[in-house]
N, C-alpha and C positions, 0 to 999 in steps of 0.2 A: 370320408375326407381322404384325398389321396395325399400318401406317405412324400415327405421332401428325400429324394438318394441323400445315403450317406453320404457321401461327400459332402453335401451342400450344407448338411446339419451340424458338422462337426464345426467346434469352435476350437483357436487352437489355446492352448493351456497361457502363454505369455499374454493374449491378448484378453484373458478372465484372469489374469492376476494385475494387469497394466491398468482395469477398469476400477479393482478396489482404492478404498478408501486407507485400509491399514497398510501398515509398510511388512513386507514380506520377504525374507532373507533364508537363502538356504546355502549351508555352509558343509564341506565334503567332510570326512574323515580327518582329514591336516587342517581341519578350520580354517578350512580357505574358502571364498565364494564362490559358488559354483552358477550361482542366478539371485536377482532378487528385481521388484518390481519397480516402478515410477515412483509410488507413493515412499520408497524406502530411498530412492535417488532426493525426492525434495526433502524429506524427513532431514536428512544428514548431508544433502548437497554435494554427493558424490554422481557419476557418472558411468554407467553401467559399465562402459568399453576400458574402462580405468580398474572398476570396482572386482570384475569374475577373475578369478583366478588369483587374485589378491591374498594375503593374510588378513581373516575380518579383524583383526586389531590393528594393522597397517594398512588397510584401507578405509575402514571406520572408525579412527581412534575412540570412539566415546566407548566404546566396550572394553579397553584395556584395564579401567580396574573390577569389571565383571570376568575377565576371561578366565579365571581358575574355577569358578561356579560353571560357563559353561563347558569345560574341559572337563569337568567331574560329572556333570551332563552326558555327554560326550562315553563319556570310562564307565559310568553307570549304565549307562542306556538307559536314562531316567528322565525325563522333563520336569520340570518346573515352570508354575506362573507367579508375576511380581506385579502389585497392585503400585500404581504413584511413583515407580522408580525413575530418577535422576541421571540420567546420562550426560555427561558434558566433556569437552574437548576443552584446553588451556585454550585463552583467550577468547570464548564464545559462551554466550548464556546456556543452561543445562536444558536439554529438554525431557520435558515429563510423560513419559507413558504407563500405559500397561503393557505389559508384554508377556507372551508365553511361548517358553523352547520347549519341542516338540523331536524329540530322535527318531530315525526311519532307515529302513535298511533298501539297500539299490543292489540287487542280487545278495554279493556278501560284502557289499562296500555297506560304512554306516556314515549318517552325516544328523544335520541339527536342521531342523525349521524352526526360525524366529520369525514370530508373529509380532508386532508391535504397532499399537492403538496410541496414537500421539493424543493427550490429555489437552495442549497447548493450543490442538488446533481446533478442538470443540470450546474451549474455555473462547478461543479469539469467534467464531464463529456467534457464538450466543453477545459476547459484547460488540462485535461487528451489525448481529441484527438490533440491541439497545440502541447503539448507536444512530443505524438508521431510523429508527423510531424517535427518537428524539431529533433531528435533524430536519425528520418531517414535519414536528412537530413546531419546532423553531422555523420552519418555515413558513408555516400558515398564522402561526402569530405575527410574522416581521408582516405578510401581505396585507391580514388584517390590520397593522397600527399604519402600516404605511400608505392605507385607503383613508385612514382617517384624518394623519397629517397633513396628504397632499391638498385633500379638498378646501382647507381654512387657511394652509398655507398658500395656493392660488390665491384667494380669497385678499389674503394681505397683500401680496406684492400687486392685484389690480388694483388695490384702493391705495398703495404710495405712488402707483403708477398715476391713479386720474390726480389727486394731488400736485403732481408737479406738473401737468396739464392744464389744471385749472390755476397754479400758483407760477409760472415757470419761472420769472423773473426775485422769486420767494428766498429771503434767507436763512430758508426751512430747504432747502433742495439738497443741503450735502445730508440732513438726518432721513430724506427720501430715499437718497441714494442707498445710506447704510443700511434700509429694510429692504428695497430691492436686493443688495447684495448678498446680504443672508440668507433671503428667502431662495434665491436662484443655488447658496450653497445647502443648504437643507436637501432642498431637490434633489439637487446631487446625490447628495450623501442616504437617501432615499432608495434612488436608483441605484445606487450602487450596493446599497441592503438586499434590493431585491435581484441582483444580479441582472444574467443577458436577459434579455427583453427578447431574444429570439430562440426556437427550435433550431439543434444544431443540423449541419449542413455536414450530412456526412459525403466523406470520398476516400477513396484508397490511398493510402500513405505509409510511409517506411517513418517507422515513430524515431530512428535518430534522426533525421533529417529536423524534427520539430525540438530535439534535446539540443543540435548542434546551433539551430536557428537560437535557440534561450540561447546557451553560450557566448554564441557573438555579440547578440545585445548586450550581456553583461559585462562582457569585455571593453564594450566599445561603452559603457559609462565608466570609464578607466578606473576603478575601484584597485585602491594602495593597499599593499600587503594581504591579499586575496589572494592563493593562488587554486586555478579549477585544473582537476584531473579526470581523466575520461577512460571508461573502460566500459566498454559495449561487448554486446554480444554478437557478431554480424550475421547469424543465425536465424534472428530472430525475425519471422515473416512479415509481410504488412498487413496493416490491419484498417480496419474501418471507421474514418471519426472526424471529426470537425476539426479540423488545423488549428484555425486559429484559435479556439477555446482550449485547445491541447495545450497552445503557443502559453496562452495565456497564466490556465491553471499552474505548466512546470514553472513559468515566469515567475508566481506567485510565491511556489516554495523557496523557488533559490533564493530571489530578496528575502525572503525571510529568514532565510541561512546567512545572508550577508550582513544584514543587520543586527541579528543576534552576535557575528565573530565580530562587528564594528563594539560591541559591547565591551571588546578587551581587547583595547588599544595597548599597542607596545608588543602583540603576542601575532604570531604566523597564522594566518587564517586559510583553513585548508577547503576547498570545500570538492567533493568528488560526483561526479554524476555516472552512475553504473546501469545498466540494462539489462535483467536477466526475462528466460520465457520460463514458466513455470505451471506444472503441470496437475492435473486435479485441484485444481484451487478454488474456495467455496467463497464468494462473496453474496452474505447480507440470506445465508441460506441455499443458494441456488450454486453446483456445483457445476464449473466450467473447466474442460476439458485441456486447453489452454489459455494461460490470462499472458499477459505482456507487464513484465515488472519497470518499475522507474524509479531508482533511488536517487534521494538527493543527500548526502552525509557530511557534514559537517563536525572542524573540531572544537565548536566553542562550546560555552560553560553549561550550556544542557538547558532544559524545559523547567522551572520551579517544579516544587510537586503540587504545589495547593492551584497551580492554571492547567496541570497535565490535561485533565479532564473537558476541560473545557475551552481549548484552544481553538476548536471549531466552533465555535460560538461567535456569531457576529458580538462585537465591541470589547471582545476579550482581548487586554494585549497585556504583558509583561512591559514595555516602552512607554515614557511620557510621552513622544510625538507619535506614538504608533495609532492605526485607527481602529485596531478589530477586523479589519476585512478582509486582506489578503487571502487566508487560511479560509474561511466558509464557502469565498468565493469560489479557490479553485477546487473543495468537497464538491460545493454545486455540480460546476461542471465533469467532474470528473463522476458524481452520481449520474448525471445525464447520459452520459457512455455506457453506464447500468458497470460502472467499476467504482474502486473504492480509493481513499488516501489512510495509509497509518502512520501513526509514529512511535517509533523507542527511543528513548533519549535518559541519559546520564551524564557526568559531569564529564566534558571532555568528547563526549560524541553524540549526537544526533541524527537521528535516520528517518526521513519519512520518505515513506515509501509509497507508489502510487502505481495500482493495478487496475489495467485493463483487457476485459474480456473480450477474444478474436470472437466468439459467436454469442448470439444470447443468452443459452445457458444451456442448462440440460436437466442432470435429476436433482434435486430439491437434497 
C-alpha cells in the first residue's frame, strides 16, 4: 500500500484539540493563556481571540478561588487531579468537572495544561437521551388513543348529523347541534395531540429572520407591560429547516413565556430572545459539530418543581385555561429537525432553550 507524503498526513495540533470533547487550556509561566480549545470556549463562554494572552483568572473568572492551588502547581512543577470540582462565576450556576493540571516545560519556559471533563454535560446528555425516549414513547401512546377516539367519535357526529336530517324541523336540533360541536372540537384537540400531519418542508434560511418574524407577531397582539429584547448573534450561518414549523415551535415558547409573566400582574415582564452558535454540541447522543442555539428567557416566577419534569408532556399545564400543548408541540417539531428544546428555570428566570443542528450529525 503506497505511503500518503508527509504533508498530506499531517494533522495540525489546534485542529485534534478543536475535535475533542474536553475542554483544554494551556496557561504560560505568568498564567496567562497561551491556547485552549472549542470545548473550553463553550465550557466557560469565552472566546479564543479575547481568551490567549489573558490572565486565566481574568479571563475565566471561575478559577479565581482555585488560583493559589494552581500557582503552587505551577512553583511545584507538580500537577494534580480533582474528581466533582465546582467552578462558578458570581451570578451563573457552578459547573461540575473533573479536571486535571498537568506542568510542561517549552525549552526553559514552564507553563500548566488544564484538562477539564465537564460532569454537566454527560449528566444533560444521558437525560437529554431519557428524555427522548420517553417522548417517543408518549408519542406512540397519544397516536395509539388517538386512532381509537377518532373512530367512535366519527361515528357520533354522523349519527347527530343523520338525526337532524331525518328530524330537521325537531326541538331536538339545538341538543344535535351541541354533539356536533364537541365532537368537531375533540377532533381538533386530537389533531392538535398529534401535531403536523406533515413532513417538514425543508429550505435554506437565516434562523433570525424566523426569531424576528415571532417578534412581530407578538407585538402586534399588543401585549401590556411585556417588554421583548433582542440580542442575536449576526454570525450565525443559515441553516436548513421548515420555516414555518420553526415560526411555529419559537411561537409556542414565547406564549408561554407571556403567559406565565401575565401570571404576575402589576410586575415588568421582561422577556429576551438571544441567538447564540454553539460548537461540539451532543444532542440525544449524536455529536454535532455546530448546532444553532435559540433562547427564549424570561423574568417571571419560574416552572413549579413538581411540573419541571413534565412540561413536555402533552395536557401538562400549571394554568386553569391552559391546554398542555404548546410546549410538546414545539418538542415535536423542533425533534423533527433531529434538534432539541430545554429548560432551566428558578424564581425570577426562565430559559428554554432551543438547539438546532446545521448537519445531521457526526460521532455518537
Amino acid at each position: 500500500m503506497a505511503l500518503l507524503p508527509r504533508t498530506a498526513a499531517r494533522v495540525r495540533a489546534d485542529s485534534l484539540l478543536d475535535g475533542l470533547t474536553t475542554a483544554v487550556i494551556c496557561v504560560d509561566q505568568n498564567l496567562r493563556i497561551a491556547g485552549l480549545n472549542s470545548a473550553a470556549e463553550n465550557l466557560f463562554g469565552v472566546g479564543r481571540k479575547h481568551a490567549v494572552n489573558e490572565l486565566l483568572v481574568q479571563a475565566i473568572p471561575h478559577f479565581a478561588p482555585q488560583l493559589p492551588r494552581i500557582t503552587q502547581a505551577l512553583s511545584d512543577f507538580a500537577g494534580f487531579i480533582e474528581r466533582e470540582s465546582r467552578l462558578s462565576r458570581h451570578g451563573e450556576p457552578p459547573i461540575t468537572v473533573d479536571w486535571r493540571v498537568t506542568p510542561f516545560m517549552d525549552g526553559k519556559l514552564r507553563g500548566l495544561l488544564l484538562e477539564l471533563l465537564p460532569l454537566d454535560r454527560h449528566l444533560r446528555i444521558t437525560r437529554d437521551e431519557w428524555l427522548a425516549a420517553q417522548h417517543q414513547a408518549s408519542r406512540e401512546l397519544i397516536r395509539g388513543l388517538a386512532h381509537e377516539i377518532k373512530n367512535p367519535l366519527g361515528g357520533i357526529r354522523g349519527a347527530a348529523q343523520l338525526l337532524e336530517r331525518e328530524f330537521p324541523d325537531s326541538q331536538h336540533r339545538e341538543y344535535t347541534q351541541v354533539i356536533i360541536k364537541e365532537a368537531d372540537r375533540l377532533q381538533n384537540l386530537v389533531n392538535r395531540l398529534l401535531g403536523p400531519n406533515r413532513l417538514p418542508k425543508k429550505t435554506s434560511l437565516n434562523i433570525h429572520e424566523v426569531v424576528e418574524h415571532v417578534r412581530q407577531l407578538v407585538q402586534a397582539e399588543g401585549v401590556e407591560n411585556i417588554t421583548l429584547l433582542r440580542d442575536y448573534d449576526p454570525s450565525i450561518p443559515d441553516l436548513v429547516a421548515d420555516r414555518e414549523q420553526l415560526i411555529q415551535a419559537v411561537l409556542n415558547v414565547v406564549r408561554n413565556a407571556m403567559q406565565a409573566l401575565a401570571a404576575r400582574p402589576g410586575t415588568r415582564g421582561i422577556i429576551q430572545l438571544r441567538t447564540r452558535a454553539k460548537r461540539q454540541f451532543t444532542i440525544a447522543g449524536v455529536r454535532h459539530r455546530l448546532v444553532a442555539q435559540i433562547d427564549v428567557e424570561d423574568n417571571g416566577p419560574g416552572i413549579p418543581a413538581e411540573l419541571f419534569e413534565k412540561i413536555f408532556y402533552p395536557m401538562v399545564t400549571g394554568r386553569p385555561d391552559g391546554t398542555g400543548l404548546g410546549l410538546p408541540i414545539a418538542q415535536y417539531m423542533v425533534h423533527s429537525h433531529g434538534g432539541l428544546i430545554e429548560c432551566a428555570s428558578r424564581p425570577g428566570q426562565t430559559i428554554f432553550s432551543i438547539y438546532l443542528p446545521f448537519e445531521p450529525g457526526s460521532t455518537p
